[in-house]
Each structure stands twice: as C-alpha cells, then as structure tokens.
C-alpha positions as CSV (number, residue, x, y, z in Angstrom):
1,X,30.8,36.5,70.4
2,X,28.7,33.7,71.3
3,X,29.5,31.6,74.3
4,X,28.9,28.2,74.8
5,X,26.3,27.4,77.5
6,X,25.7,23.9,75.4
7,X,28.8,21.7,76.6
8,X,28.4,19.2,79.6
9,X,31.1,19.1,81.4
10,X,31.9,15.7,83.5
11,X,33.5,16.3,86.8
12,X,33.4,13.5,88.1
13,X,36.8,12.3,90.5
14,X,37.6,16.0,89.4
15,X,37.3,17.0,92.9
16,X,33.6,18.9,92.8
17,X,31.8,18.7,96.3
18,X,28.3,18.2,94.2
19,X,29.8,15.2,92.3
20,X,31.2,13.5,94.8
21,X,28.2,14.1,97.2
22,X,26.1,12.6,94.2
23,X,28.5,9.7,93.6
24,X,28.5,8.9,98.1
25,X,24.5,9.6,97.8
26,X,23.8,6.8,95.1
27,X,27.2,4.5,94.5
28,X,25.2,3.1,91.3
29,X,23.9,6.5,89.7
30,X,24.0,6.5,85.8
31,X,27.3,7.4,84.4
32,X,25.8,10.3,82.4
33,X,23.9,12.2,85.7
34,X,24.5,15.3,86.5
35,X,23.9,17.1,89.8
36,X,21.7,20.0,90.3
37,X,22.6,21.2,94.4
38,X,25.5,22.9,95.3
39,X,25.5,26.5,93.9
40,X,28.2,26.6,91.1
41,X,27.9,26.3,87.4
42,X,27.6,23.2,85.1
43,X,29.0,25.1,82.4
44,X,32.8,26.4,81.2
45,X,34.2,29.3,82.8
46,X,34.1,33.0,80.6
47,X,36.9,32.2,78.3
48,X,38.3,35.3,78.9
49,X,39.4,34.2,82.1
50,X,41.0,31.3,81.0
51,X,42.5,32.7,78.4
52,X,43.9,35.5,80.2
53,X,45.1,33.4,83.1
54,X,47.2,31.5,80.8
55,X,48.7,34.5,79.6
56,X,49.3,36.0,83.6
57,X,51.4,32.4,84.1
58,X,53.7,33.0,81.2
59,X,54.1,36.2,82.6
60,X,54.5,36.7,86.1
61,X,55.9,35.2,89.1
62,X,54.4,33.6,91.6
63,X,55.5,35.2,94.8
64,X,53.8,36.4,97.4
65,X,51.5,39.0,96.2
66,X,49.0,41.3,97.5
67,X,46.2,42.9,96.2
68,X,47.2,45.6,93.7
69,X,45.5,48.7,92.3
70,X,44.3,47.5,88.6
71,X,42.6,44.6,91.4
72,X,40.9,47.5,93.2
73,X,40.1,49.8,90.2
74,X,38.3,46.3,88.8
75,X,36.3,45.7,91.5
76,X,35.3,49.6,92.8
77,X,34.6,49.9,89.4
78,X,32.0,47.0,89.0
79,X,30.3,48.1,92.5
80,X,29.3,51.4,90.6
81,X,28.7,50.6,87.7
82,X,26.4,47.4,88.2
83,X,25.0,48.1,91.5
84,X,25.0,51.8,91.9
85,X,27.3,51.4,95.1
86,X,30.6,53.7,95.3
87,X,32.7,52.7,98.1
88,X,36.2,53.6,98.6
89,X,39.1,51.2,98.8
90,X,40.0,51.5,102.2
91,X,36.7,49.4,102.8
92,X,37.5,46.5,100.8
93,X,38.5,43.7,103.4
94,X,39.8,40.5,101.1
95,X,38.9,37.5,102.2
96,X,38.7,33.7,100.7
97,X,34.9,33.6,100.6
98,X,32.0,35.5,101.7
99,X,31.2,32.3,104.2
100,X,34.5,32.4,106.3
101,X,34.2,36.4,106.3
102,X,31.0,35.4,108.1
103,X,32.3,32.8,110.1
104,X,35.2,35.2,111.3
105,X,32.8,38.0,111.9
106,X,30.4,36.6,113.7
107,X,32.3,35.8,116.8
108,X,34.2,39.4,116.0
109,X,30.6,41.3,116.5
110,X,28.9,39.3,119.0
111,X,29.7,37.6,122.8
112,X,29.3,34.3,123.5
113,X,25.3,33.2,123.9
114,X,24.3,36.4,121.9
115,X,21.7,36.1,119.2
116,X,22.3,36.3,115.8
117,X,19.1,36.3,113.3
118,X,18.7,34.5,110.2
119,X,14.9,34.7,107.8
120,X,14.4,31.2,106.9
121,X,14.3,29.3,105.0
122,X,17.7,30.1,104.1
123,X,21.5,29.1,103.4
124,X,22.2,27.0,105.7
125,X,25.4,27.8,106.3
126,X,24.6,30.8,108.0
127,X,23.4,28.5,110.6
128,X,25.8,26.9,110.6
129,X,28.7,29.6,111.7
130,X,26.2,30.8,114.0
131,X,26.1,27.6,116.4
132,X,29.7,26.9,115.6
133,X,30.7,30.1,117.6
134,X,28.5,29.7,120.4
135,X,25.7,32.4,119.4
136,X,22.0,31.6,120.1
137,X,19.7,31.2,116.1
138,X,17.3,33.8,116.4
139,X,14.7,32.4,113.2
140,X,12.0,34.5,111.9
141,X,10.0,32.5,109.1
142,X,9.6,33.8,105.8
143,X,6.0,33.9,104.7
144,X,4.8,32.0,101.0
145,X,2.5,34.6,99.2
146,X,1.0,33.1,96.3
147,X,4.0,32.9,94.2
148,X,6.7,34.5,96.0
149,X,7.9,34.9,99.9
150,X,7.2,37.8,101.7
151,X,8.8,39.3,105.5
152,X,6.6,39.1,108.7
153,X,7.8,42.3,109.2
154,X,6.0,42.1,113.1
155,X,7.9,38.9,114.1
156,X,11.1,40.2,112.2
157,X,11.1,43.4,114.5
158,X,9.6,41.7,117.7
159,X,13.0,39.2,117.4
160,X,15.0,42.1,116.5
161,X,14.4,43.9,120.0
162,X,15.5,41.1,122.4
163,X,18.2,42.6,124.2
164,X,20.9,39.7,123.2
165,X,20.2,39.9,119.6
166,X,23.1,41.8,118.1
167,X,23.8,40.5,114.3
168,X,21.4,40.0,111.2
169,X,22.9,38.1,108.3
170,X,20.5,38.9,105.5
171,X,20.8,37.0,102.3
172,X,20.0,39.5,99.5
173,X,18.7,38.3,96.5
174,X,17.6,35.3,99.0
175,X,18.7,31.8,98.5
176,X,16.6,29.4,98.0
177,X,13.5,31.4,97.6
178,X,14.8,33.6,94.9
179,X,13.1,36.9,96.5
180,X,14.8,40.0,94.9
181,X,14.4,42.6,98.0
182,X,12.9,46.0,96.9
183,X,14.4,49.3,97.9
184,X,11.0,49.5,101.0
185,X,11.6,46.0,102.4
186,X,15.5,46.9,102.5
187,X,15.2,50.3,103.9
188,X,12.3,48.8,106.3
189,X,15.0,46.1,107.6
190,X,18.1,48.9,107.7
191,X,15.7,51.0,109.7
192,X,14.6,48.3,112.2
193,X,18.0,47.2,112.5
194,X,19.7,50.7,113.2
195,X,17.0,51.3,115.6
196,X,17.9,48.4,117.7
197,X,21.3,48.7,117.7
198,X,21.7,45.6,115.0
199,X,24.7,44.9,112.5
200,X,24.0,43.8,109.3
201,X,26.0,41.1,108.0
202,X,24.3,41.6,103.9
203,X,25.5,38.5,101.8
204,X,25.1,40.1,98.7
205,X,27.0,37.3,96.6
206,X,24.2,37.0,94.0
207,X,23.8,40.6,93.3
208,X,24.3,40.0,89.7
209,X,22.0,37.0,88.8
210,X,18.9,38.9,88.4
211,X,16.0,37.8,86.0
212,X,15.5,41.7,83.8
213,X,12.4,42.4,85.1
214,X,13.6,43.1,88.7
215,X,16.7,45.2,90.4
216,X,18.6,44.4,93.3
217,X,19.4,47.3,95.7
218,X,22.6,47.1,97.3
219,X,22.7,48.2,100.6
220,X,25.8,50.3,99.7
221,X,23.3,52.4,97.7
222,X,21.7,53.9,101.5
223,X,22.6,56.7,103.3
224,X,25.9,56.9,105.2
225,X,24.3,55.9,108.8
226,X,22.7,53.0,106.9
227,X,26.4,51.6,105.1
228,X,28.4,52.2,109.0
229,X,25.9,49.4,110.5
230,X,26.4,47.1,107.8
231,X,29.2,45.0,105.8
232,X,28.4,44.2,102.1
233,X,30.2,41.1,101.3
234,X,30.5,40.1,97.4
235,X,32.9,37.9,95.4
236,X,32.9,37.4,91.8
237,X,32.0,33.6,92.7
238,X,28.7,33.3,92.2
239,X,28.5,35.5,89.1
240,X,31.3,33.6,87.0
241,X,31.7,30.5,88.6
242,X,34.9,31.2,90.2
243,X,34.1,29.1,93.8
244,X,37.6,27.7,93.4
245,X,39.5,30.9,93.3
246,X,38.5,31.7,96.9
247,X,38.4,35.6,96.7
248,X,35.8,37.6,98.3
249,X,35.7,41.5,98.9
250,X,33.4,42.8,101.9
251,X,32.7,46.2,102.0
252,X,33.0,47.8,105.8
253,X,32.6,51.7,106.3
254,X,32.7,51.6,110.0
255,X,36.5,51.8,111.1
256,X,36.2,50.0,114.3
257,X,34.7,46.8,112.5
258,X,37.1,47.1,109.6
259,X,40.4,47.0,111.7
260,X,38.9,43.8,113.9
261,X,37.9,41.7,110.5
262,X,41.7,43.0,109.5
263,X,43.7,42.2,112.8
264,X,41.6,38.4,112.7
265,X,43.1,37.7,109.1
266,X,46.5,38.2,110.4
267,X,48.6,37.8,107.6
268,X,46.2,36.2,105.4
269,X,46.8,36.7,101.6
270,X,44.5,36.6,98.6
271,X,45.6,33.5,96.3
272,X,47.4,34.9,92.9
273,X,45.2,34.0,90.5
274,X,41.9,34.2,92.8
275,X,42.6,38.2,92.4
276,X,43.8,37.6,88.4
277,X,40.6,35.9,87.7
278,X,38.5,38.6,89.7
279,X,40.1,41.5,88.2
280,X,39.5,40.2,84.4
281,X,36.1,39.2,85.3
282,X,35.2,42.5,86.2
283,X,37.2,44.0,83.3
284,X,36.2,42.1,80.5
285,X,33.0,39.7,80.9
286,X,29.8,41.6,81.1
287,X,29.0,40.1,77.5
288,X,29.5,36.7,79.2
289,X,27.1,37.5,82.0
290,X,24.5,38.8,79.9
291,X,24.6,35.7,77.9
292,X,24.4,33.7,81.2
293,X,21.4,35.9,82.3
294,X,19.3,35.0,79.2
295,X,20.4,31.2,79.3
296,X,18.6,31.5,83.6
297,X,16.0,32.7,82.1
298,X,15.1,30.6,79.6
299,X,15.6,27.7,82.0
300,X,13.1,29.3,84.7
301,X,10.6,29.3,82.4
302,X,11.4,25.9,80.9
303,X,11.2,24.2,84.4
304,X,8.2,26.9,85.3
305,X,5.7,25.5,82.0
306,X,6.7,21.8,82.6
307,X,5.6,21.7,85.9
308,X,2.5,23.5,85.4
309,X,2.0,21.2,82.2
310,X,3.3,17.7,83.2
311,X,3.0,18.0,87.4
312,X,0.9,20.8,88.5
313,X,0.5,19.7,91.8
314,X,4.2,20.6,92.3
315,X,4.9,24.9,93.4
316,X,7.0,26.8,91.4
317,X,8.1,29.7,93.3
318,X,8.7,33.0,91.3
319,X,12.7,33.5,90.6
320,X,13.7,37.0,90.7
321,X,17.5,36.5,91.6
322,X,19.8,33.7,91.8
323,X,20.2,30.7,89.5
324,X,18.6,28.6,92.1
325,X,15.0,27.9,91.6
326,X,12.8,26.5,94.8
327,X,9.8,23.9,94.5
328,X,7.2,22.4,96.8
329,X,6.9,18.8,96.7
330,X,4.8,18.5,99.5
331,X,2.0,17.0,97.6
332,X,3.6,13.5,97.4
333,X,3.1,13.2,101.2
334,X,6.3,12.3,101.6
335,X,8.5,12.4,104.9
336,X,11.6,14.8,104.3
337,X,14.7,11.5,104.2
338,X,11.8,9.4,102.2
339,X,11.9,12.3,99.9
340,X,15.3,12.6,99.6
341,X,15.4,8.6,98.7
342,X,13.0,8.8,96.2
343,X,14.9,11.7,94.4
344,X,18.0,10.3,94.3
345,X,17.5,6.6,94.0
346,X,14.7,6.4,92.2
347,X,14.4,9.7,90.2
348,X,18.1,10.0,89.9
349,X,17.7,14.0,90.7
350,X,20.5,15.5,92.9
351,X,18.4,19.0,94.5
352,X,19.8,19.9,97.4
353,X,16.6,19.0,100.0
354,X,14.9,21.5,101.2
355,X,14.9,20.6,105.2
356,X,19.2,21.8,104.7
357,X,17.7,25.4,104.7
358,X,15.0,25.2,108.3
359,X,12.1,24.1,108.9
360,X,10.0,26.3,106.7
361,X,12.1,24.0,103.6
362,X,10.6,20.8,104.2
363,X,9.3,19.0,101.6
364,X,10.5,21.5,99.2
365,X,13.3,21.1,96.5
366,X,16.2,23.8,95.3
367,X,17.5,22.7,91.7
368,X,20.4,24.9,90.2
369,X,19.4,26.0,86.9
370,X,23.5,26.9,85.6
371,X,23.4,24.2,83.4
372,X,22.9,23.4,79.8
373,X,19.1,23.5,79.2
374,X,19.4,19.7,77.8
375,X,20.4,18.4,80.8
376,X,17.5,20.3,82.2
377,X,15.1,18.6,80.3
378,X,16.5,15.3,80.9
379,X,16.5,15.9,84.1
380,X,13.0,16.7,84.2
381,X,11.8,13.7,82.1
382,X,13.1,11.1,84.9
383,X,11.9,13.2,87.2
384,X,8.0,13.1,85.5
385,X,8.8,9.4,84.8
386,X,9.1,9.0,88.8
387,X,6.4,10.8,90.4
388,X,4.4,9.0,87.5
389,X,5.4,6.4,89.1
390,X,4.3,7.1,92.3
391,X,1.4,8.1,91.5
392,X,0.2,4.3,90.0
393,X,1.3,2.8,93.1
394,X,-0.7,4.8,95.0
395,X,1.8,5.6,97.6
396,X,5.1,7.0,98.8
397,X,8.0,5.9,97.8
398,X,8.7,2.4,99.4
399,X,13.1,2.4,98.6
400,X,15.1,0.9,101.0
C-alpha cells in the first residue's frame, strides 16, 4: 500500500497548539501557511488507526478501562523487536505523556534545591519541570563539531559530581540537534552516572525516527545495573502522530522507583482509545513508518542541497534522528526577538526559535520536516525571497 504523505491538512480553529501559536504570532499570516514548530506531524494519521478505531467504537463500551494484555503484548513486543530492548510488564508505568512522567518524577527522585542536569541545547521543557519543582538547572553545553554536536564529556562529568546533583534527563536521539547517541557515548554517560550515584531520566520518545544510516541504542539494551538506575520513557506519539491520545509507557526496573511513580498517579487511567490507538500502532503500522522514514529523508536532503545552493551562509546540522532538523542563522546578525520578527512577519516561516532550547540555540532555527515536501519547498522559497531581501538592504530586519 502506498500512503499518502501528499495531502495538506488545514488545522486551523481545529484546536492545534502550532496553529494557533502561528495565528497569535502574526494575526494577518497568509490563509494557506503552514507551521513548521511544535513536534507533530502535518500529515494524516496511519489509516490503520483510524480505521480500526472506528471499528473499536461500534464495538465496545466506553467504561472505565484499564490497560489490558493484547495493550501490553503490543507494546513489549515493539520494544524488542525495534529497539532490541526486552523488558517485562511489570515495568511498564502508563502515563499521559512522557513530559508529565517527568514532571511527576522529578520532584519523586530529588529534594527541594537538588540539581537536576540537562545537555543543551535541548527541549525545553525539561527546563521547564525542573524550575517548576524547585530543583536547581545544572547545564552542560553541547559542543558543534563540524556538522554534528558532540559531549564535553570533562564538563558533563565535572557537573555530574557535585554532591546535590541527583537526576540526568537525557534526550536520546536529541532534540533539536538530531544527534543519534552511539552505544560509547551511551555507555560513557550510564557509567558516569552510576558512578555518581545519578538517575537517568532517558526520553527516548523518538527512538523510531532514525535516518537508515544510523541506530539508536536504547538504554534498555545495557546490563541490568545499567536499566535499575534508569527509566526509559516512550509513547507511540512521536512515531505516529498520536500527541492527542495522551499515552506514554515508561520503562522502570528498580521497584522502589516504580511503586513511588505508581502511588503519585493515584488512580489515574490511560484514555480508551489512547491505549486502542497505541496497541494497533504497534500491531499493524511498521509499513506506515517505513514510508514516513523515506518521506524525512528525502526532506533532510531537500532542505540540506537548498541551503547549501541558494543560502550557504546558513548551517545545516547533520540529522540522524528525529523529524526536526536544526539551522544556524547566525549569519544575518540578527538579535534572537529581531529574528524571530523577521521569520514570522516578514518570511512568514513558523520554526520554533532557537533561544526556547538555552543559550547555546541562539540564533539558530528548528523546522519540523513531517510535512508534505511541497509545503517544504514553499516554505523555503519565501524564506530565500526574505533573506534576499535582507541582504539588498544591507541590514537586519527593521519590522516593527
């Protein structure tokens, strides 16, 4: 079967975050924009799911309903066979997204003025759950190597060993730089961290958005002292742009830590159709995914030879996992809120701006590349037609 990757959807007054943040951001943008920031897909859901959710609701009854063992068997199965990682059931915590698990377990692992450490730049929502519960940002800067970013593996540890610091989150693949981790910089960081008596908090959500020539390591995949300091946390989210289903599945070996995430849920239940749509992902759309993983690709190169053709002053940073690519505008000597202006006023380009994800982001750009590849090149047209733009003036962009 062929899927379609072709059809732009609108959303707009559909309730998407991106297209409403678009729509606040520029009241007058063109009625036929469409947003490239927040991480979900501008492109129809596996039809599977849709199709088989129809048939669930002519079925069933909507009750209270907890997870069930054709849920499980889905997603135990998926871990093994995608990511090599075999963990039993009684780890599987269910929560309604991999960022409230954090923002639960956070405060669950740590005291109050304890640090946590994040590599930047990176999602900055992991910030953000950090100084929400009253922990100290502990920041070690990710280092640009030609094309790619790299660990400074002497500040990482030197931050690691002050007494207070007691969590790592670790974003792996890493969003917005796109780094896929190898199996040595993985087992360099578990080591470090197990050393220092350090949990691992491993967002692994984009696990399966991986360009073919590289292969994520899941943490799961370590030895059994490695998986106890660690909790794995995946959702089907990311992978087949199920955001609005709100199901999540973190993966915790160490009992203690297990029964405290548990006893904070309470009574919290998985939505119905969250775990319908999870299980039937798993069960029936690989095809789908593969389809998806060729359409990221050819994107990453598109937006990779027009930039080096039309504006080669602008770096393109390698992609090995995500769909997000990240971009370094820096060259237009542009403040980072001037930046932002002259994207989305007089570009018409929705990125999310790089100064969201630290320091270390500004003047950069992170454009989601789930989209149909003629919105892409649209998208890329205005934006040449802009910085042309610039460029005759001889300055920055003067907007209001």
């Amino acid at each position: 079967m062929i899927y379609d990757f072709e059809t732009v959807i609108n959303r707009k007054n559909a309730g998407s975050i991106k297209w409403n943040l678009m729509q606040q951001m520029n009241p007058d943008v063109s009625a036929d924009i469409v947003p490239f920031s927040v991480a979900d897909m501008e492109l129809r859901n596996p039809p599977e799911i849709i199709e088989g959710l129809k048939k669930f609701l002519d079925e069933t009854v909507l009750g209270y309903t907890e997870t069930y063992d054709a849920y499980y068997q889905s997603v135990l199965n998926w871990m093994e066979k995608k990511h090599g990682f075999r963990p039993r059931k009684e780890w599987c915590v269910e929560t309604a997204g991999v960022v409230p698990a954090l923002d639960l377990m956070v405060p669950l692992y740590t005291d109050p003025g304890d640090g946590v450490m994040i590599m930047t730049p990176v999602y900055y929502p992991f910030k953000m759950v950090i100084e929400k519960n009253g922990r100290r940002v502990v920041s070690t800067e990710l280092i640009p190597n030609d094309d790619k970013y790299e660990i400074d593996f002497e500040d990482f540890e030197n931050k690691i060993k002050q007494p207070d610091v007691k969590l790592l989150i670790l974003c792996s693949p890493h969003n917005p730089v796109g780094r896929v981790w190898t199996e040595e910089e993985l087992m360099k960081i578990a080591d470090i961290c197990l050393e220092n008596d350090v949990f691992i908090l491993d967002d692994e959500i984009h696990f399966d958005l991986i360009m073919p020539e590289y292969q994520h390591i899941s943490m799961g995949r370590f030895e059994k002292k490695y998986i106890d300091n660690c909790a794995i946390c995946t959702a089907p989210s990311k992978t087949f742009n199920l955001a609005g289903m709100q199901v999540s599945n973190i993966f915790i070996s160490d009992f203690t830590k297990r029964e405290m995430l548990r006893q904070k849920l309470g009574f919290s239940l998985l939505n119905i159709m969250g775990m319908k749509a999870c299980e039937i992902a798993y069960t029936k759309c690989e095809e789908w995914l593969a389809q998806l993983l060729i359409l990221i690709r050819d994107n990453k190169d598109y937006v990779e030879n027009f930039m080096k053709i039309n504006i080669p002053e602008v770096k393109v940073y390698e992609l090995q996992g995500t769909y997000l690519q990240w971009m370094d505008f820096r060259f237009l000597g542009m403040e980072t809120k001037e930046l932002e202006k002259f994207m989305k006023l007089e570009a018409e380009i929705f990125f999310d701006e790089g100064y969201l994800f630290g320091e270390g982001g500004r003047g950069f750009e992170r454009i989601n590349l789930a989209c149909p590849k003629n919105v892409l090149e649209e998208a890329m047209e205005r934006l040449l037609s802009a910085v042309n733009n610039v460029k005759k003036r001889g300055n920055a962009y003067v907007g209001n």
